[in-house]
N, C-alpha and C positions, 0 to 999 in steps of 0.2 A: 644250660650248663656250658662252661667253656671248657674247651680239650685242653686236657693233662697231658703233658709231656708220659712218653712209655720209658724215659729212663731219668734220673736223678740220684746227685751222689749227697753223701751225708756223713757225719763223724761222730764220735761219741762226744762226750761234755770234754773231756781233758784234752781232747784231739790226736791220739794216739792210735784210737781206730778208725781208718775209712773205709767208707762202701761204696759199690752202687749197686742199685735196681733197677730194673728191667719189665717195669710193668706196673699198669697204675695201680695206684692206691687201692687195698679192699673197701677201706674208711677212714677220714679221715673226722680229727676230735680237737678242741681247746677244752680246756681245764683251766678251772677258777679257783681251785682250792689253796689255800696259804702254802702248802709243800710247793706246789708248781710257780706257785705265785714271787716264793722266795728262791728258787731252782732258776727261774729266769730274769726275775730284777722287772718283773711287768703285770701287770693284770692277770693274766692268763699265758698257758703254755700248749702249743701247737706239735698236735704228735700224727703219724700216719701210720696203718697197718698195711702191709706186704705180705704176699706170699713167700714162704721158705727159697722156694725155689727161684726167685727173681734177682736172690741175691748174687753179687760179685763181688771179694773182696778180698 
């Protein structure tokens, strides 16, 4: 397994809200389903879960 970065920043879809985190991912997931599929304009859509507390924004 390759090391994950302990911080990374991200935005919402309209780019209005930004963040960062401070700690790796709990888990991370692709979704294939037509919602995600039409949400990203691609096959599948790429999400990560964080703990509460990692955030900064």
């Amino acid at each position: 397994m390759s090391d994950v970065s302990s911080s990374a920043k991200g935005r919402c879809r309209c780019g209005r809200v930004e963040f960062e985190v401070y700690a790796r991912p709990l888990v991370t997931m692709a979704c294939h389903c037509t919602g995600c599929q039409r949400m990203s304009s691609s096959a599948f859509s790429l999400s990560a879960l964080f703990p509460g507390e990692a955030y900064s924004g």
